[in-house]
FINU-47926 format. One line per field, with one value per residue (C-alpha): residue in one letter; x, y, z; residue number from 1. Coordinates in steps of 0.25 Angstrom, whole numbers, always signed. Layout:
REM FINU-47926
rest <- [a;...]
u <- [X;...]
v <- [Y;...]
w <- [Z;...]
nr <- [NUM;...]
***
This chain:
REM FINU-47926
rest <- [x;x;x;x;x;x;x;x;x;x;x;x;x;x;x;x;x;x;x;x;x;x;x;x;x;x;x;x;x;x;x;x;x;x;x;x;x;x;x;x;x;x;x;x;x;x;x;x;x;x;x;x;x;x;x;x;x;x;x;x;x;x;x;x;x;x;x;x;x;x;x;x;x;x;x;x;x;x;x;x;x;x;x;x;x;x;x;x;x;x;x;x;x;x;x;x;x;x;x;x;x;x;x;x;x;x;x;x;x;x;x;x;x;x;x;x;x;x;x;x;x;x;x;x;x;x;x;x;x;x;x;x;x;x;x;x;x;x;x;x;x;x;x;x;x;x;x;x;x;x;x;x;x;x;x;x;x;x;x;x;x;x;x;x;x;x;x;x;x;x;x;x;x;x;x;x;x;x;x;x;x;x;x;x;x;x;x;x;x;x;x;x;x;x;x;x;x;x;x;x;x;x;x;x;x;x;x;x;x;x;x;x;x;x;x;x;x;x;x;x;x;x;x;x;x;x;x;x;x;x;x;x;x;x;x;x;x;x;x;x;x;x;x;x;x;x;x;x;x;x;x;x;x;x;x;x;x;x;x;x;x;x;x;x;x;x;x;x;x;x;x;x;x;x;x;x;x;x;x;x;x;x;x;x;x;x;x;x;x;x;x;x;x;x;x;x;x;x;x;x;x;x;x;x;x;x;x;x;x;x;x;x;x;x;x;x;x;x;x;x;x;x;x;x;x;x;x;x;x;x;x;x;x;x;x;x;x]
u <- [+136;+122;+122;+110;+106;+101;+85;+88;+95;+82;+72;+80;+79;+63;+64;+73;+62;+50;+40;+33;+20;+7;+2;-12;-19;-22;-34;-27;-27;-41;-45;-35;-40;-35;-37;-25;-17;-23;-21;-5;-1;-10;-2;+12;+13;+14;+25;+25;+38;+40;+50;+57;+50;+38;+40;+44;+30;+24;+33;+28;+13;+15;+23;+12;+4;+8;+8;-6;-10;-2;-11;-25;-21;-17;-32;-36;-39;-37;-31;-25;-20;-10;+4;+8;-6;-14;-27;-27;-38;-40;-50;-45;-42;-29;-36;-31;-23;-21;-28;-18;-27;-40;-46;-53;-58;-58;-59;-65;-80;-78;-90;-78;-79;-66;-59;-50;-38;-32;-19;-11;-3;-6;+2;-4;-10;-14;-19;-27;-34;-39;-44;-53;-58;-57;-52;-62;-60;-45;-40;-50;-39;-37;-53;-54;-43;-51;-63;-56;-49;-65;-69;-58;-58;-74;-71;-82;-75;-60;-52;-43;-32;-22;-11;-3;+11;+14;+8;+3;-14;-22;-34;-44;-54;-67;-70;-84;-84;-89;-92;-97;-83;-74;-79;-78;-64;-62;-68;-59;-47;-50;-54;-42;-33;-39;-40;-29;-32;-25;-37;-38;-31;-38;-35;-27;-23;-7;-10;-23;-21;-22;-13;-1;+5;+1;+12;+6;+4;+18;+13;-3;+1;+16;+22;+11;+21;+23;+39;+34;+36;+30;+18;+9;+12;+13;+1;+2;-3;-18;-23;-33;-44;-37;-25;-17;-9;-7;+2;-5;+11;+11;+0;-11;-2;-3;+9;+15;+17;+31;+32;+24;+32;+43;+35;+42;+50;+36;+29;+22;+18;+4;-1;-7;+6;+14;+11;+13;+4;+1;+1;-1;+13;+18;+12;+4;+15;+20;+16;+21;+20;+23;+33;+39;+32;+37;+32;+40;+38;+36;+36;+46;+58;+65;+73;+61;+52;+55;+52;+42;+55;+62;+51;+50;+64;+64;+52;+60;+72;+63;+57;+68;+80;+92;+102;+110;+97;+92;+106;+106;+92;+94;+105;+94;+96;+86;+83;+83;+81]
v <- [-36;-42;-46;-48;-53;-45;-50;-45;-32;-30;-33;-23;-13;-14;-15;-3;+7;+1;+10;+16;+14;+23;+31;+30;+17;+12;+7;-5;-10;-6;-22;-26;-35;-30;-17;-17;-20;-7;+1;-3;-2;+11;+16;+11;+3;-10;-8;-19;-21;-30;-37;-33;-44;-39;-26;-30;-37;-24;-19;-30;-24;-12;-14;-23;-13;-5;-18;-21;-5;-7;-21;-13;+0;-12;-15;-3;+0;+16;+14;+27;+32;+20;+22;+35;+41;+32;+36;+39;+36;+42;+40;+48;+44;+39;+29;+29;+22;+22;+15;+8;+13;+17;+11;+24;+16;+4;-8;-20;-23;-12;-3;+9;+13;+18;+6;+7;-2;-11;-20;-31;-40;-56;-69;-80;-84;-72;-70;-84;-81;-68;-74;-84;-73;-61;-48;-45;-60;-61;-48;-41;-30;-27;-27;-18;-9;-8;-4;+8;+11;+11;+20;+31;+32;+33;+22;+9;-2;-7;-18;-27;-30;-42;-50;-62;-59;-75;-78;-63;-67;-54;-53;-41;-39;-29;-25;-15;-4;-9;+6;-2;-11;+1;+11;+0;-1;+13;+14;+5;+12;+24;+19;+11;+23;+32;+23;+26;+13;-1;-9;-23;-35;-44;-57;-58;-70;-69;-82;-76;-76;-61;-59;-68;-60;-46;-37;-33;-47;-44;-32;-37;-52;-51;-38;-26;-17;-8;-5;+7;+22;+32;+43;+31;+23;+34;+36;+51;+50;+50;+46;+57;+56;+66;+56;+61;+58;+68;+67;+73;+75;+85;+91;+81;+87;+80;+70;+71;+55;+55;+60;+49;+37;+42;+50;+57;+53;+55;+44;+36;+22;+21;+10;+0;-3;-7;-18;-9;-2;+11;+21;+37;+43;+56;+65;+65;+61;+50;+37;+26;+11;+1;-10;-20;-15;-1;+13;+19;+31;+32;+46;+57;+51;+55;+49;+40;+40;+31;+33;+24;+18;+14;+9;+0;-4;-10;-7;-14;-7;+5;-1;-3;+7;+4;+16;+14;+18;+27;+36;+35;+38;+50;+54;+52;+38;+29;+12;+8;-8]
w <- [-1;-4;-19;-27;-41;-53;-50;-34;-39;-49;-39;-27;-36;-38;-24;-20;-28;-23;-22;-8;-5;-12;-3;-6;-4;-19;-24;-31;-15;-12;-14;-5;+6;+18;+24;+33;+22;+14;+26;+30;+15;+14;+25;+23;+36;+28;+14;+4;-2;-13;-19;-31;-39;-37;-39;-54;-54;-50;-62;-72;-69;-73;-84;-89;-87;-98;-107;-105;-106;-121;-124;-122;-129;-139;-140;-140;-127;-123;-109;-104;-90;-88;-81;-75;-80;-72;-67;-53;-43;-30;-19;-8;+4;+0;-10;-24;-36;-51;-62;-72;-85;-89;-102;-110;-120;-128;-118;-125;-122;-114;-120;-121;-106;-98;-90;-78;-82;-72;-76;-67;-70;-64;-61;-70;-55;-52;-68;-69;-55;-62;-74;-67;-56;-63;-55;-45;-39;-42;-40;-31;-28;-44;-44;-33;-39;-52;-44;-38;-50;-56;-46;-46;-61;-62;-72;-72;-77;-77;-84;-78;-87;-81;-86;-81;-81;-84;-97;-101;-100;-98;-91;-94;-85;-86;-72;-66;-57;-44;-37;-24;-23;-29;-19;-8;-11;-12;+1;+6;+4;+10;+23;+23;+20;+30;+43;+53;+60;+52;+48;+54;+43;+34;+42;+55;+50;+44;+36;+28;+15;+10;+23;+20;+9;+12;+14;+27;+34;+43;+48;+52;+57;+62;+67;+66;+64;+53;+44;+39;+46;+38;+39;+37;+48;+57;+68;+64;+50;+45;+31;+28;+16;+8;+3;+14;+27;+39;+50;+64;+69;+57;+62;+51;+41;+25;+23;+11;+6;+4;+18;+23;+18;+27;+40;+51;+64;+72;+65;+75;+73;+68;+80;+71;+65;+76;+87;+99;+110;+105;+118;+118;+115;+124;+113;+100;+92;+99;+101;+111;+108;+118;+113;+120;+133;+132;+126;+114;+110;+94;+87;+85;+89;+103;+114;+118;+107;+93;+79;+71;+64;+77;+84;+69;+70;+83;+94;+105;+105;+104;+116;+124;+119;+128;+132;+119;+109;+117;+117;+101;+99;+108;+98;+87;+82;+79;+80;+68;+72]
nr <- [1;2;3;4;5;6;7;8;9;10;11;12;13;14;15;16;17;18;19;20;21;22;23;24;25;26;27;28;29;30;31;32;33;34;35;36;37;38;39;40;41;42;43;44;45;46;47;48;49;50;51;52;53;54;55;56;57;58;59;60;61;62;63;64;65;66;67;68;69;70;71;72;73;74;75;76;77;78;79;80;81;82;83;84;85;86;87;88;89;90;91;92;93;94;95;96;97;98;99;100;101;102;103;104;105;106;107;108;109;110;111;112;113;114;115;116;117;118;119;120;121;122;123;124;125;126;127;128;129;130;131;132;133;134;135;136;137;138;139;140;141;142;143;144;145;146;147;148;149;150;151;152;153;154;155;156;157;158;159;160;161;162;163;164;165;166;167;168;169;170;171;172;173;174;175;176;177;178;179;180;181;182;183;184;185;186;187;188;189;190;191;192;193;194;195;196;197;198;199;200;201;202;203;204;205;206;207;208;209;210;211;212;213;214;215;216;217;218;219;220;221;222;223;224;225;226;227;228;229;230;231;232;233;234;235;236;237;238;239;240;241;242;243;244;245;246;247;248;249;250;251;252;253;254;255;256;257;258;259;260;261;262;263;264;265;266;267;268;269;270;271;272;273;274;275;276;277;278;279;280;281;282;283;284;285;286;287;288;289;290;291;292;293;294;295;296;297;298;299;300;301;302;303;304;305;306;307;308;309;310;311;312;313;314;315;316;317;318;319;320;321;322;323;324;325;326;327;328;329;330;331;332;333;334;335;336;337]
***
């Protein structure tokens, strides 16, 4: 029996009730670099899981949050639509998030205008970094996030309120709307949503910088192959500009969300997330890849043609089944590794 200490048992337990992905793509990612990265976490190919340490950081943020909201009501400061009353934004197209506050009134040298409200928390490092370069050059992402946030809530100016989590420094920032770079970004996100295709990587390069720790660097420069079976990883679904996802095996039916973190026995791999020769399947629904130098049928499952998750488990043997698989999967069993 595997035993564990009180620090493991605390972190398993953040990690046993870690939320699933959003479904929309959020406008805190809109600055992110790499458009391949937007489009494989957009579309659940690529499923970051962290460690229980860091989802206690994740936890330290938010409580933080509420501590900094208290300090700049303190002030006098009218900061309203925080926690579950956040203000939400939505741009279509699956492009959306929630802005932490809005300042109503009482921002110092702040002529009595409105303000979008952003807080984060920073590593001294990270927190130093941002005093000598202010947000746009240290944290283009946050900066990018402010804009959009800007954009959504028709709201002109934002403030960017950070603190160090080592030494308890804040950092108050008064940031501009910038339509041009908010409605880029904006912009960004939809056509990233929407394509079918995966988008080329930010470097081909597996020892570039912003690629070395990205949660998707196993997928782009080792294996090209997806974990993750669900509606979104299926070559049947479609991200339409209405905040939807259809399935042409449903006949382009509407997906409800909770449906598509689990999909059907017909899912079919979308071809850019596996490494195999696509070719045409006996029918619509079926598609067959060549693996190991033989074709293998993916989609609804029946004596010769394999699920998404068996082909995941182990391709070769799906491959080459020998007498012994192919009786049990004739009986309705499945691979399974």
């Amino acid at each position: 029996m595997t035993q564990y200490t009180i620090e493991e048992l605390i972190d398993k337990a953040h990690e046993d009730r870690q939320e699933p992905p959003r479904p929309h793509l959020g406008a805190s990612m809109l600055g992110h670099p790499c458009d391949r990265w937007l489009w494989l976490s957009f579309r659940w190919a690529v499923i970051e899981k962290f460690p229980g340490r860091i989802l206690r950081l994740f936890r330290r943020g938010q409580l933080e949050e509420q501590t900094l909201i208290n300090d700049l009501r303190a002030i006098g400061i009218d900061i309203q639509r925080t926690g579950k009353a956040q203000s939400k934004v939505d741009f279509g197209c699956h492009v959306s998030g929630s802005v932490d506050g809005i300042a109503e009134c009482g921002v110092p040298f702040g002529d009595g205008k409105r303000y979008v409200v952003e807080f984060k928390t920073h590593s001294k490092k990270s927190f130093d970094h941002l005093e000598d370069n202010g947000v746009e050059k240290s944290k283009p992402m946050h900066y990018a996030q402010m804009q959009a946030y800007m954009l959504g809530t028709k709201i002109d100016r934002a403030l960017y309120v950070a603190i160090c989590k080592d030494d308890d420094r804040i950092w108050v920032e008064h940031v501009s709307f910038n339509a041009q770079i908010a409605n880029s970004l904006v912009e960004r996100g939809k056509r990233i949503a929407l394509l079918d295709r995966m988008p080329e990587p930010l470097s081909a390069d597996p020892s570039w910088y912003q690629c070395k720790y990205c949660p998707a660097h196993e997928f782009c420069h080792k294996t090209n192959t997806t974990k993750e079976v669900n509606c979104r990883t299926c070559a049947h679904s479609t991200a339409t500009s209405d905040n939807e996802f259809t399935c042409a095996r449903h006949g382009d039916a509407s997906v409800p969300v909770e449906y598509q973190r689990t999909g059907c026995e017909g899912h079919v791999l979308h071809p850019d997330l596996v490494p195999w020769q696509i070719k045409e399947g006996p029918d619509a629904m079926t598609a067959v890849y060549v693996i190991d130098g033989k074709d293998v049928a993916n989609g609804e499952p029946n004596e010769t043609t394999f699920t998404s998750k068996e082909i995941l488990a182990n391709p070769s043997m799906c491959a080459n089944p020998d007498d012994f698989i192919k009786e049990i999967r004739k009986d309705g069993g499945r691979i399974v590794k």
